[in-house]
N, C-alpha and C positions, 0 to 999 in steps of 0.2 A: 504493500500500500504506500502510496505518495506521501510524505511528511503533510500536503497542503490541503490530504482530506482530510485530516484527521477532525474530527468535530469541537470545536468549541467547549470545552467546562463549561456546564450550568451552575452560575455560585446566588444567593442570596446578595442582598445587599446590606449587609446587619448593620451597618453606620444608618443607613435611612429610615430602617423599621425603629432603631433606637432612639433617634432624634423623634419621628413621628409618636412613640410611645410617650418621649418625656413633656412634648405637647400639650398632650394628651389629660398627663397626669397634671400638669400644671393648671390646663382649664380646669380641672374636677378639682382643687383644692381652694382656686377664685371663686367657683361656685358653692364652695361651699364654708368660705369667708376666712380659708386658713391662709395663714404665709408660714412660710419655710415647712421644713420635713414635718408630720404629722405623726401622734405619739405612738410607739409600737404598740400592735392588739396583741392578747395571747396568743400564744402559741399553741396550731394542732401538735403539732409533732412531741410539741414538751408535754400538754395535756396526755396525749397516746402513753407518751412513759409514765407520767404518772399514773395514769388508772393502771397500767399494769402493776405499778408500784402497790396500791393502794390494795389491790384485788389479792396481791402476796403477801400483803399484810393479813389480811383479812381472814386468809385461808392458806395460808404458810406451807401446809402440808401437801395439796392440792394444785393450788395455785404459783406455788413459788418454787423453792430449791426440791428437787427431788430426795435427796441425799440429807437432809437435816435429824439431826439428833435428839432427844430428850433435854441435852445438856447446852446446845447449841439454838433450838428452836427463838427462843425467846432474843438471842441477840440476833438473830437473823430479822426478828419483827422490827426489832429495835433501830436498827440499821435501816431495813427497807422504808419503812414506817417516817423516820426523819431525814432521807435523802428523797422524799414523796414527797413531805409538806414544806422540806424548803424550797424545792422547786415549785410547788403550789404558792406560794407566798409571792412569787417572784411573779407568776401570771396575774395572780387576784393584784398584785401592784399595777400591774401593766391597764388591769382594765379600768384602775380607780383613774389613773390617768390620761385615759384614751375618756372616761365621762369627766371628769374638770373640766379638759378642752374642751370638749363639745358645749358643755352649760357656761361656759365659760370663767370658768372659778379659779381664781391665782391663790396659791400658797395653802392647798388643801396638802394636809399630811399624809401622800398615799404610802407612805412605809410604813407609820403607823395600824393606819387602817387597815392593811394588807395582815398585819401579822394579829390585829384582834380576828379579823376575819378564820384564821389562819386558824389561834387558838379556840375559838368556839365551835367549826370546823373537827378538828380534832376532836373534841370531846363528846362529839357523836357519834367517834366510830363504833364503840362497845355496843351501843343501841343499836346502830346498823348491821355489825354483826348478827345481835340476836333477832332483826325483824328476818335476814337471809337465812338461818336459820330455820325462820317459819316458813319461808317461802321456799326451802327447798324440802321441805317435810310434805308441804300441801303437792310441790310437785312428782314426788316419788309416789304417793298417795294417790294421787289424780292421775297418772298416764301407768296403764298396761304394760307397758313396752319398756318400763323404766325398768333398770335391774338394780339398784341400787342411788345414793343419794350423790356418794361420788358423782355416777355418768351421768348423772343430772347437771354437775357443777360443772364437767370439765365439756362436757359436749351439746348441752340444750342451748337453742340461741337466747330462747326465753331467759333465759336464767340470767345469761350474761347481759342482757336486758336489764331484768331489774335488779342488776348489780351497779348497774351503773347510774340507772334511773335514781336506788336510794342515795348516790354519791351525788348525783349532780341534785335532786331535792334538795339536799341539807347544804349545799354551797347555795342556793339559790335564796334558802332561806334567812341564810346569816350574812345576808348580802353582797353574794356575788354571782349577778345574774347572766351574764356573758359568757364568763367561762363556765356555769352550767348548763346555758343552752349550744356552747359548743361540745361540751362532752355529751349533752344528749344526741348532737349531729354525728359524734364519733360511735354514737351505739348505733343510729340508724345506718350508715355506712357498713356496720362491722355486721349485723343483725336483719335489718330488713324492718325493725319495729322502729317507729316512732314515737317516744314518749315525750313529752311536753315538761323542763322540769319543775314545773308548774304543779304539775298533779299533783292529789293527795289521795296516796294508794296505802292500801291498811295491810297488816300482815297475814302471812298466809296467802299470795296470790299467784298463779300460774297463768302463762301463756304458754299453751299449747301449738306447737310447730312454728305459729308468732310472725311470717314473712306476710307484710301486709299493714299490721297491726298499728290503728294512730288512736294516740288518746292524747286530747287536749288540755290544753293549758289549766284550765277551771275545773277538769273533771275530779270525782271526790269518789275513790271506790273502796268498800268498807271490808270487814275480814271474808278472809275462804272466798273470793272471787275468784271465775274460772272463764279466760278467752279463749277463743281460738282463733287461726289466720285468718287475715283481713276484716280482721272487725276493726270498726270506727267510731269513736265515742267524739262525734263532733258538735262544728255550732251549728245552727237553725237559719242564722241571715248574722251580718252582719253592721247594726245600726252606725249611722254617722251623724256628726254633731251641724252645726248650722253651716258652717265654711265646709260642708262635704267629709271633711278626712273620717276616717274610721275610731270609733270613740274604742279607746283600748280598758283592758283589765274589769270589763264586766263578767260577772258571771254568767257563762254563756253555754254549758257545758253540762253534761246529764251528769247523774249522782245516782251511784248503782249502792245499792245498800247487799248489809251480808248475805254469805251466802249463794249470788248470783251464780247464771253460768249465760254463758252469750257462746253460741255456735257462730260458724264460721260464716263469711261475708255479710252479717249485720250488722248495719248503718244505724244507731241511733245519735241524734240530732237534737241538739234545744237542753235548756235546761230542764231537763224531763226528771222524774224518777223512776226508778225501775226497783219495786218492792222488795223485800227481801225474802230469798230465796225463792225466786223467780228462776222461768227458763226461757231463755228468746231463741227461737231457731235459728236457721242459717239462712242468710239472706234478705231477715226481717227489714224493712224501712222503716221503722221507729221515729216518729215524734210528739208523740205523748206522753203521758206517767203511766205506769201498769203499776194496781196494787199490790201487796204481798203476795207469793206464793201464784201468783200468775204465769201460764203456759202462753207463748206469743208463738204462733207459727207462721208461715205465712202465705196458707189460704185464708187465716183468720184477719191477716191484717187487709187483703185484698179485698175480703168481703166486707170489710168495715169500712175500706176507704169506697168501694161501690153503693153500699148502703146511703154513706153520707152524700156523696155523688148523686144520687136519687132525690135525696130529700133535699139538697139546694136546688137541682130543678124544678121538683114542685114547690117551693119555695118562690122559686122567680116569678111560674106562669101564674101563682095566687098572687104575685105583688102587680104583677104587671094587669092584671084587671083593677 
């Protein structure tokens, strides 16, 4: 072949795409009334380590070093346990400062705040142990196919769900709500369920196979609840205030009391209740309250929604004379 055919290198232009980018980033920081570099958010990557960290805490035996002894267990907590929350203290920092700038607050102490946050934090973990606890007792309990409480811990997504669900709750609670809706993002990614760490879920609960599964911000679900994939404990509508925007942190959200069980692809919607120890089937479209001890199937919901469908139209043609 000719030296003079040989074809041309296809290269990028990365000086161009880089100046275009910092453009870019320049107008998005005008528009949004900052000048110079804007404050670092947490970190996924550091968050990831810690929930492993935290989760080896938790469950040392299971979770963490294979190889730990009798005599060795407890400094291995010890260890894991505060190379976890000083790098948590360093996120929960991050976010106190990433909301200053934005409210615009000079000379807020976020070291301070970072490490109460930090220490209140910590002092849940003993209670979140024993809520996991319940919740892995309800789930060996609840599924056939379990063979033990181990293969629940180290293999159900569900689990690893509300493992992380009751860690990002309790930062969310004690005031750090970023970096608990980013570890809630870090289970939906890891899991397939979406928890809100909003929610207020009681002990003893299982998700069953769990890929699907969203429960909102407001929702309130009480002991011994049982889901299964792709259920949805969402909102009903939306309301917005006079200027349009969407009016945040109502209660918007169903409240499943004890004992429920929700089959798989039911949707329920609104701030409804769902009586305790109720059963909704699979597929239900839920937006009412069902009382205690209520069976929801859903030829029954179909035929209730036809029912009332009947009775608005004679409704109308009596109005309309």
């Amino acid at each position: 072949m000719h030296e003079n055919n040989r074809k041309t290198p296809i290269r990028c232009d990365i000086d161009a795409i880089v100046s275009e980018l910092r453009l870019l980033r320049d107008k998005s920081l005008q528009r949004r009334q900052r000048e110079g570099r804007p404050p670092k958010l947490p970190s996924r990557k550091a968050l990831i380590d810690i929930l492993e960290g935290l989760s080896a805490a938790l469950f040392p035996n299971r979770l963490g070093s294979g190889e730990l002894s009798d005599e060795s267990i407890d400094y291995f907590v010890g260890h894991t346990l505060d190379a976890a929350l000083r790098s948590l203290c360093e996120q929960v920092r991050r976010e106190c400062r990433f909301k200053a700038e934005q409210n615009g607050i000079i000379g807020s102490d976020c070291n301070q705040q970072a490490a109460i946050i930090k220490r209140d934090f910590a002092a849940q973990l003993p209670a979140i142990r024993a809520l996991l606890d319940d919740d892995l007792t309800a789930a060996y309990e609840g599924d056939p196919a379990a063979t033990s409480s181990d293969e629940v811990l180290v293999c159900y997504p569900g689990m690893t769900a509300i493992i992380y669900h009751r860690i990002a709750h309790a930062l969310y609670s004690v005031g750090a709500p970023l970096v608990a809706r980013m570890i809630a993002e870090i289970s939906h990614s890891a899991t397939g369920i979406d928890i809100h760490p909003g929610a207020r879920i009681g002990p003893s609960f299982f998700i069953d196979h769990g890929t699907g599964v969203v429960i909102g911000e407001t929702a309130v679900i009480g002991r011994h609840v049982r889901l299964y994939q792709a259920v949805t404990l969402g909102a009903k509508r939306f309301p917005k205030d006079a200027d349009g925007a969407l009016i945040k942190g109502n209660e918007r959200h169903p409240i499943v009391e004890d004992g429920v069980v929700i089959y798989a692809g039911a949707t329920i919607l609104g701030r409804v209740t769902i009586g305790q120890g109720s059963t909704i089937g699979g597929n239900v479209w839920l937006t009412h309250s069902v009382p205690p001890g209520s069976i929801i199937t859903q030829p029954q919901v179909r035929s209730e929604a036809l029912s009332a469908g009947t009775a608005n139209q004679q409704e109308g043609v009596y109005n309309s004379h």
